[in-house]
MISE-86914 format. One record per residue (C-alpha): residue in one letter; x, y, z. Coordinates in steps of 0.25 Angstrom, whole numbers, plus 5000, padded with zeros to 4 digits. Layout:
BEGIN
aXYZ
...
END
This chain:
BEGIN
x500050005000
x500650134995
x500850255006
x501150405006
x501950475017
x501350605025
x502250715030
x502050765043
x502650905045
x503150935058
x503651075056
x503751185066
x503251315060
x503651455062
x502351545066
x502351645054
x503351605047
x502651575034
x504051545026
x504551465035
x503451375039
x503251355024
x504451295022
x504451225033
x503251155028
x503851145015
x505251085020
x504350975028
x503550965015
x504850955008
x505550845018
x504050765018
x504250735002
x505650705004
x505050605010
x503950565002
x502950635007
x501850704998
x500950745010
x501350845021
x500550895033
x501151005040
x500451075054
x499251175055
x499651315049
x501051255046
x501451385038
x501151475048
x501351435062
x500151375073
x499551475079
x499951595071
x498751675080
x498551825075
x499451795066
x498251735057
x497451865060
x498451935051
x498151945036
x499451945032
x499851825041
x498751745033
x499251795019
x500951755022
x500251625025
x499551605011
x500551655005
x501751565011
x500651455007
x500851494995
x502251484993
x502351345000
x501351294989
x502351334979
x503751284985
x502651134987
x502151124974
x503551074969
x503250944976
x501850924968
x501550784975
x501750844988
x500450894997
x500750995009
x499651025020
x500051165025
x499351235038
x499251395035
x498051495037
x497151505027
x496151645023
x494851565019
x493551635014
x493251585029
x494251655036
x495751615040
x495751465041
x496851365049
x497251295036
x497851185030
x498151185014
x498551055007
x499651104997
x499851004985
x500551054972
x500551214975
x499251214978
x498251214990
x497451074987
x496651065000
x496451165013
x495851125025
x495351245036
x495551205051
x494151165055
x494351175071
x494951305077
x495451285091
x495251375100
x495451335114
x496951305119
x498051395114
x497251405101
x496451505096
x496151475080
x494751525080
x495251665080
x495951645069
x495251555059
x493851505055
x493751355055
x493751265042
x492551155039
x493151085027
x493650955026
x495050945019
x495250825011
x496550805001
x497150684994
x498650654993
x499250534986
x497750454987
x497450495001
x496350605006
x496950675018
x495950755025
x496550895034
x496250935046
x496851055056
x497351035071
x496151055080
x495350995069
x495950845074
x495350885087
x494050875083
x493150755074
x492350855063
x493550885054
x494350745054
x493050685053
x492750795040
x494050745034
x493750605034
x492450625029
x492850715019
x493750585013
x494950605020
x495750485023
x496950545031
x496850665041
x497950765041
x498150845054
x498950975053
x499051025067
x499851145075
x499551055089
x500151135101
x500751045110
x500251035125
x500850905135
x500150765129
x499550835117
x500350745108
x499350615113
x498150695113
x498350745099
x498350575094
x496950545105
x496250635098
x496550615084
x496450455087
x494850495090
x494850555077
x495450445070
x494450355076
x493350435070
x493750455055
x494650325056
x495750415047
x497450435049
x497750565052
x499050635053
x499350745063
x500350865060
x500850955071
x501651065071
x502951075080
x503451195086
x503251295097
x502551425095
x502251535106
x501751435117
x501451345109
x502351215104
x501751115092
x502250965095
x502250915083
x502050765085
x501250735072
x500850605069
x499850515061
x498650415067
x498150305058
x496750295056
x496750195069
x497150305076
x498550245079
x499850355079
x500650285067
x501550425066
x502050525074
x503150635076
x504050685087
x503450805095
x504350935095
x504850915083
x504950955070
x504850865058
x504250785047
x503450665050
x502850565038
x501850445039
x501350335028
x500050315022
x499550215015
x498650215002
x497450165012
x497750315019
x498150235030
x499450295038
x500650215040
x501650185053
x502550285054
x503550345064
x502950385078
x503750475086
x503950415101
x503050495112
x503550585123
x503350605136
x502550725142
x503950775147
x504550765134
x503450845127
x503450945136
x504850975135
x505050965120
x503751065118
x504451175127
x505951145120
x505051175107
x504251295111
x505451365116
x506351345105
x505351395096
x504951485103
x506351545105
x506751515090
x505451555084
x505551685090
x507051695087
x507651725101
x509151705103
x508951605115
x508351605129
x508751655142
x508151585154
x508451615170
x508851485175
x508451485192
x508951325195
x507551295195
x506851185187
x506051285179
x507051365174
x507751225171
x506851185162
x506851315153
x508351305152
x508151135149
x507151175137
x507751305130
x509151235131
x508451115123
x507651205115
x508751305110
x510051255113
x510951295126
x511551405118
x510351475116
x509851485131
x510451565143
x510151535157
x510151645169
x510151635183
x509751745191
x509951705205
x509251795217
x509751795233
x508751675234
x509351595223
x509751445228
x511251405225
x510551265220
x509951365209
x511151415205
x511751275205
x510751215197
x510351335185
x511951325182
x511951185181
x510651175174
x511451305165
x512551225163
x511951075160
x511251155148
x512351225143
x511651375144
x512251495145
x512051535160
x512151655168
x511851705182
x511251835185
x511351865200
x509751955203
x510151995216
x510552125212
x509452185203
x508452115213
x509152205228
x509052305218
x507552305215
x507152285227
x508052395233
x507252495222
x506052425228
x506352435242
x505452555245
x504352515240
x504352395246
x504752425260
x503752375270
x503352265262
x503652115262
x504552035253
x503651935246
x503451895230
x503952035224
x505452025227
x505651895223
x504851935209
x505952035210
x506851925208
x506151855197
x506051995188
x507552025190
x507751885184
x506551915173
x507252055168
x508651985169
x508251885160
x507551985152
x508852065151
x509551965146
x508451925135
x508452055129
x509952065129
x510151925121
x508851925113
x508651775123
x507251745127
x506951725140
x506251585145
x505651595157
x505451475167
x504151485173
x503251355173
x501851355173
x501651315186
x502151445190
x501351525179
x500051445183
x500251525198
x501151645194
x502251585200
x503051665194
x503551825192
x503051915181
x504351995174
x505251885183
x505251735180
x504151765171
x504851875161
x505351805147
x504851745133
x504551635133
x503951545147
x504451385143
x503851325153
x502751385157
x501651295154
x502551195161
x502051145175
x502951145186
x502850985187
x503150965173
x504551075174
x505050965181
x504550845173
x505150915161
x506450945168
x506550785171
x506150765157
x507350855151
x508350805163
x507950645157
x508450695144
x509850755150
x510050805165
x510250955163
x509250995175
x509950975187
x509250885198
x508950995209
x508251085199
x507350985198
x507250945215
x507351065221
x506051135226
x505451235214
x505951395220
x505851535213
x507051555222
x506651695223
x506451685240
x507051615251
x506751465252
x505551475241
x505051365233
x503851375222
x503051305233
x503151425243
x502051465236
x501451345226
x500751215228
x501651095223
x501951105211
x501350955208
x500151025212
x500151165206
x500351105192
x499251005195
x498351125199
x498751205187
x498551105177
x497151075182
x496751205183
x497451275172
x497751175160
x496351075163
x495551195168
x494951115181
x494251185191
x494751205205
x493851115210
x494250995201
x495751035205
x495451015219
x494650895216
x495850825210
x496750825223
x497150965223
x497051055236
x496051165235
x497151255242
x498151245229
x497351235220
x496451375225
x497951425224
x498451385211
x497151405202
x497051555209
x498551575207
x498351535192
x497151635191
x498051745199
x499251755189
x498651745176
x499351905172
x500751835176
x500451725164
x499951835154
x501251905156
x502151765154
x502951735142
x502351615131
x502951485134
x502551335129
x501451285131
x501451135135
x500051115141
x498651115139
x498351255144
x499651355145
x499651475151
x499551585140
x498851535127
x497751445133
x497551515146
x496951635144
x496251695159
x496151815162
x496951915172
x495951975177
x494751885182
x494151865195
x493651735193
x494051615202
x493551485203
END
């Protein structure tokens, strides 16, 4: 029985960069019939980026698209037996539609408008486009593929429309943020799917981070048992391919092995801050390295994500600062190879509070001077940032975030916040993670009792619940939107709970003035949690 051989094109656009995201689709379109290919599906709006947000409300945004579209026809028609399905925006008599063009000797052969606009999560495609309600069906070398758009497979009308519109193989384009287990969830429900229409399908992501956001890739192929007969590494880029025979049936193919939680997690922050850092063109990062695990981590990842030559490492000790931190930031410095400097804050700390001593006489020390001490650190960093052109990372989970553990213009001040929508439990899961694939965290980062060091004798817990309990009162509340009630119901004490959730509700202005930073879970502070500042309402 005779077969024909899919591309899968796993490329990692550039938002806006028109060009260069066409040749990019044309250098995988290229490699796929080198291969022997003559069909290659590439992501949802491959030529311009996922999401390109306002973007798409600029005319001449929409126009540089079409016309780009226009151009890669051109360089493809050289390859006449070759079809291409290209993701762009498309200006309809309808409105601007998500679309997806089959391109097929210089021309547009077929076009299929994105049917189901998400709007909930970080997305918001229904201020941007007006849904299709046409079935796609094209044939290539004997078989009918039918198209279908992302959020579309999340649904039954439009695979169900394909199929009955003659389609024999379902092809997925999809830009699929990545968020912890979304890989397995993504096969469950397309098997249901499967199971209705008894069809294959093959499932394109994009990889690569954008903003907050980072696309997993992980494309793979189902057969019409449902069964995973392809599959391609997460977090990377590349060109997968998968056999199907004359009866439209797909063959066996290569199946990337899975990872664990750990691993994901991990590899989605190396790839959302090295795009995000390379994307935007800085020079490298500056990050202010405390001996803690936090600040551990952000070192571990940018050093993985840009090389060590690229990423500089501060600490700024204060009059509280522990010799163990020292000890353990120039290790941790020197087992990554950074450059690494150390900034005494004493002075410009005696001398703010000397300029402050007036106003304050008569009043007690608490919280304001040691936010002192974090917003000499802040401007230090700063200071440095804009002398090198470096981005500073900052180091602050979101465990911290969640309860505004944390000081506005001080630990919070930088570009870009990596772990931020990282719990504290899973900081230290992660640094075990990392530390199993070479020991360059030292041991006592990861023992020793959690302090902002910015008092005598403080630890986090001073003024926190565990942290085994915080994170499991945060992701309730904040990530699966329980109710304090059903929070205290599951073993959870009234007390901490009452606590956290009012905290959460208390420091929302702190997270509106916090730097983007990867999103790794269900529901992230910034682009999914939208409350307001100012409201009186408490559960």
């Amino acid at each position: 029985m005779s077969s024909q051989k899919i591309a899968l094109a796993q490329i990692n656009p550039l938002l806006g960069d028109l060009a260069g995201n066409a040749q990019l689709i044309y250098k995988a379109a290229l490699e796929a019939y080198a291969l022997g290919a003559k069909l290659v599906v590439t992501p949802e709006l491959s030529l311009t980026g996922y999401p390109p947000e306002d973007l798409l409300l600029r005319p001449a945004f929409i126009e540089a698209a079409a016309h780009e579209l226009e151009l890669l026809m051109q360089q493809l028609a050289q390859h006449r037996d070759l079809t291409v399905i290209v993701g762009h925006p498309k200006q309809t008599a309808t409105g601007l539609q998500n679309f997806a063009s089959v391109l097929q000797n210089g021309k547009i052969i077929a076009g299929y408008a994105k049917q189901e606009l998400p709007n909930h999560e970080v997305f918001d495609e229904v201020r941007y486009f007006v849904p299709g309600n046409q079935a796609c069906v094209f044939e290539s070398e004997g078989i009918r593929y039918g198209i279908i758009l992302c959020e579309d497979a999340w649904h039954t009308g439009p695979a169900q429309q394909a199929h009955a519109a003659g389609a024999q193989v379902l092809l997925v384009p999809n830009a699929s943020p990545y968020h912890l287990k979304k890989e397995a969830l993504r096969i469950e429900v397309l098997r249901q799917h499967i199971a209705l229409i008894k069809m294959p399908l093959i499932y394109v992501n994009a990889v690569g981070g954008q903003d907050e956001l980072v696309f997993d890739g992980g494309s793979f192929a189902l057969n019409s048992q449902g069964e995973v007969v392809m599959a391609m590494p997460q977090f990377e880029v590349g060109l997968g391919t998968v056999e199907i025979n004359s009866a439209a049936q797909l063959e066996q193919g290569l199946i990337a092995p899975p990872q664990s939680v750990e691993a994901q997690a991990y590899q989605a922050l190396v790839l959302g801050v090295r795009d995000y850092v390379n994307k935007n063109g800085f020079p490298g990062v500056i990050i202010g390295l405390s001996g803690g695990v936090d600040s551990a981590l952000v070192l571990a990842i940018a050093v993985d994500a840009l090389g060590a030559n690229n990423v500089r490492a501060v600490m700024m000790a204060s009059r509280y600062t522990a010799d163990i931190s020292w000890i353990d930031a120039r290790e941790m410095a020197h087992n990554l190879g950074v450059q690494y400097d150390e900034i005494p804050i004493s002075g410009p700390v005696d001398a703010l509070e000397q300029s402050l001593s007036e106003q304050f006489k008569g009043l007690k020390l608490d919280a304001t001077e040691e936010n002192i001490q974090a917003r000499v650190r802040g401007t230090l960093l700063m200071a440095l940032s804009n002398k090198t052109g470096r981005l500073v990372l900052t180091t602050g989970n979101k465990s911290e975030m969640a309860v505004g553990y944390c000081t506005l213009y001080g630990d919070m001040a930088g570009g870009f916040a990596v772990i931020k929508d990282i719990a504290k439990t899973l900081v230290y899961r992660l640094c075990a993670y990392r530390n199993q694939i070479s020991p360059i965290i030292p041991e006592r980062i990861l023992t020793r009792a959690p302090s902002a060091e910015l008092r005598p004798d403080q630890t986090d817990q001073d003024s926190l619940p565990s942290y085994e309990v915080l994170d499991g009162i945060v992701e309730r509340y904040m990530e699966q939107n329980q109710s304090i009630a059903q929070i205290i119901a599951a073993g959870f004490d009234s007390e901490s709970v009452e606590k956290v959730t009012r905290l959460i509700k208390l420091n929302e202005y702190k997270r509106r003035q916090a730097p983007p930073g990867v999103r790794v879970t269900t529901r992230a502070f910034g682009r999914d949690w939208r409350y307001p500042i100012t409201s009186q309402f408490r559960a």
